[in-house]
C-alpha positions as CSV (number, residue, x, y, z in Angstrom):
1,X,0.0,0.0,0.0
2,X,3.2,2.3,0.8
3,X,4.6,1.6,-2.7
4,X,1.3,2.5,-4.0
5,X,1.0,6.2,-2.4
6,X,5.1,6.3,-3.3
7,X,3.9,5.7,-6.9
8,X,1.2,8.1,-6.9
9,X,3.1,11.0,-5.6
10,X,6.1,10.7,-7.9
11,X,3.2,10.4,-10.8
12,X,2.1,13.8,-9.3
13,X,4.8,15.2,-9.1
14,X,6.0,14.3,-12.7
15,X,2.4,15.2,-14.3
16,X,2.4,18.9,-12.7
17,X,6.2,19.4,-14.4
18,X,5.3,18.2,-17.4
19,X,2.3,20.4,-17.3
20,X,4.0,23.5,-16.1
21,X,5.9,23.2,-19.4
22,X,3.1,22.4,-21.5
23,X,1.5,25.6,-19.9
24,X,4.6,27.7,-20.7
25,X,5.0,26.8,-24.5
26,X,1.2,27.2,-24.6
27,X,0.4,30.4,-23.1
28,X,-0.2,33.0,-24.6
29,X,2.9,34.8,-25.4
30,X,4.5,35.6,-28.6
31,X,7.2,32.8,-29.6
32,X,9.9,35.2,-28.4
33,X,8.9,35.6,-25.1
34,X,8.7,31.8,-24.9
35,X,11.8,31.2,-25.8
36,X,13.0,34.3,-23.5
37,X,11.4,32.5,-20.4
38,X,12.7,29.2,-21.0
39,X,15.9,30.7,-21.9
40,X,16.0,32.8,-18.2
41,X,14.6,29.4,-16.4
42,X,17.7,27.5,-17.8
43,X,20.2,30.1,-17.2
44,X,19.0,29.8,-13.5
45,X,18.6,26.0,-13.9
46,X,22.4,26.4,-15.2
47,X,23.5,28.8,-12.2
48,X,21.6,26.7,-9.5
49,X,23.4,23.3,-10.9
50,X,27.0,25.6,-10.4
51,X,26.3,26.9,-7.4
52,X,25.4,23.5,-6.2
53,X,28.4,21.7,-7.5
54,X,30.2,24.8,-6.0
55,X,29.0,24.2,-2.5
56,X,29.7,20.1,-3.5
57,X,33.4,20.9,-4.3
58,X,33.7,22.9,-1.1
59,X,32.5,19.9,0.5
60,X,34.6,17.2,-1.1
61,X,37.6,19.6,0.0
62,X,36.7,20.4,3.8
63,X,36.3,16.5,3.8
64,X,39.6,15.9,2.4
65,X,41.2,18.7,4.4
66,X,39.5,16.4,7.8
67,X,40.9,12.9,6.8
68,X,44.6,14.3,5.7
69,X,44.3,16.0,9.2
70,X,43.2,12.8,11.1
71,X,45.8,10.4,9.1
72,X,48.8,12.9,9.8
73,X,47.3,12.7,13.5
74,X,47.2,9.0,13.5
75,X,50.4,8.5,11.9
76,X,51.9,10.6,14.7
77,X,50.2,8.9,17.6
78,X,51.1,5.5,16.0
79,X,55.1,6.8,16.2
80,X,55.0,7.7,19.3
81,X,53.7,5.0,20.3
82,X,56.3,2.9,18.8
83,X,58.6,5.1,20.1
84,X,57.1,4.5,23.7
85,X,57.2,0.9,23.3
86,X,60.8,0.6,21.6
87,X,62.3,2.7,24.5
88,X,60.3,0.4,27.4
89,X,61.8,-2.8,25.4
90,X,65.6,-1.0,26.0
91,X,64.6,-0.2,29.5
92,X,63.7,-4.2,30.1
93,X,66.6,-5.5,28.5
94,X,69.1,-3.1,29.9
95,X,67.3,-4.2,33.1
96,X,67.7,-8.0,32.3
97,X,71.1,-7.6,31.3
98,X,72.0,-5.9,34.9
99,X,69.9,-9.0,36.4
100,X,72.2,-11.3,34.8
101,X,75.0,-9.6,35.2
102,X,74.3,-9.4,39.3
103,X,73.4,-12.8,38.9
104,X,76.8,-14.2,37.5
105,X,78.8,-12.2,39.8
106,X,77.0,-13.7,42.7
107,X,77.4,-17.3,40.9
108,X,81.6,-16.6,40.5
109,X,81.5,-15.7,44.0
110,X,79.3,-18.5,45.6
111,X,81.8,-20.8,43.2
112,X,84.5,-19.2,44.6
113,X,83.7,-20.0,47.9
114,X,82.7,-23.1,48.1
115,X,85.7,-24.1,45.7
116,X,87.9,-22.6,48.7
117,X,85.9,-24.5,51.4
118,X,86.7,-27.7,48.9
119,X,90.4,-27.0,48.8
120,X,90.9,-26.6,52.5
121,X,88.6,-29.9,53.1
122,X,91.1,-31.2,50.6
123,X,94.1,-29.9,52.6
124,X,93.1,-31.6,55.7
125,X,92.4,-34.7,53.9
126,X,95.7,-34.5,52.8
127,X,97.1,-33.8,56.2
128,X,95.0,-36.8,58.3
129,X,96.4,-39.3,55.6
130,X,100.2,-38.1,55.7
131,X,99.4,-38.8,59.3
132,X,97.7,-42.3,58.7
133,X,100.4,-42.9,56.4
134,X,103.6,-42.3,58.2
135,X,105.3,-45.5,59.8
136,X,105.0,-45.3,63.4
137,X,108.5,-46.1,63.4
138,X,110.3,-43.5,61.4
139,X,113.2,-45.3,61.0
140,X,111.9,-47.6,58.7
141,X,113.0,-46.5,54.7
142,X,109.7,-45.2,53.1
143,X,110.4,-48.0,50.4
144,X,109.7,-50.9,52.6
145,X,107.0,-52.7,51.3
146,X,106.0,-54.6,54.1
147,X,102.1,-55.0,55.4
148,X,101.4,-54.7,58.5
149,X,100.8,-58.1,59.0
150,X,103.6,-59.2,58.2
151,X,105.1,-56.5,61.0
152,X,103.0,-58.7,63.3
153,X,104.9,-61.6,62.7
154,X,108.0,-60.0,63.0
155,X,106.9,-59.0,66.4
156,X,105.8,-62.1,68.1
């Protein structure tokens, strides 16, 4: 029912057009007056269509003007941005790299220290079997090969 009414009004619409122009050629004016109207409605029909793509071209141009505006602004925020980020990825890995640095130092001197604790561990080892190793008589030449069982039998 809407198209209907839609139809009808564009009919309308079209009909009183066509009969405003009928009405102008047909009226009664000399042929030079005629053509003197319909010469003055397209001139304004001409001026109205330039003034509109005027006011279309100013448009287009403000619009243009916006978005060049906006991308320039967007580039700039995505840079800094990037910027932002790039300098917080230095700041972490000059970070990490102190971290690890701190971290081997501490490692070198834990290693250091327990590697002195082994060596004196290793000194007194060293010491108690000197002592477990010296012939309780001191006389004897450190090339006798003798056990001490046989030093038992020697005894007895």
């Amino acid at each position: 029912m809407a198209d209907n009414k839609g139809d009808f009004l564009v009919g309308l619409l079209v009909g009183g057009a066509l009969g405003a122009a009928l009405a102008l050629l047909y009226a009664p004016q000399t042929g030079e007056e005629t053509r003197d109207t319909i010469k003055k409605r397209g001139l304004e029909l001409k001026d109205s269509a330039n003034d509109v793509y005027d006011q279309v071209k100013d448009q287009t141009t403000t619009i243009a003007t916006q978005v060049k505006g906006s991308a320039t602004n967007l580039a700039s925020t995505v840079k800094d941005s990037a910027s932002h980020v790039a300098a917080s990825v230095r700041e972490t890995a000059s970070k990490v790299r102190a971290d690890v640095s701190e971290g081997a130092a501490s490692v070198k001197e834990t290693a250091t220290a327990e590697a002195e604790v082994v060596k004196q561990a290793a000194k007194e080892e060293a010491g108690r079997v000197k002592q477990v190793a010296k012939p309780s008589d001191e006389s004897a030449p450190l090339g006798d090969n003798t056990s001490p069982d046989q030093n038992t039998d020697a005894s007895t």
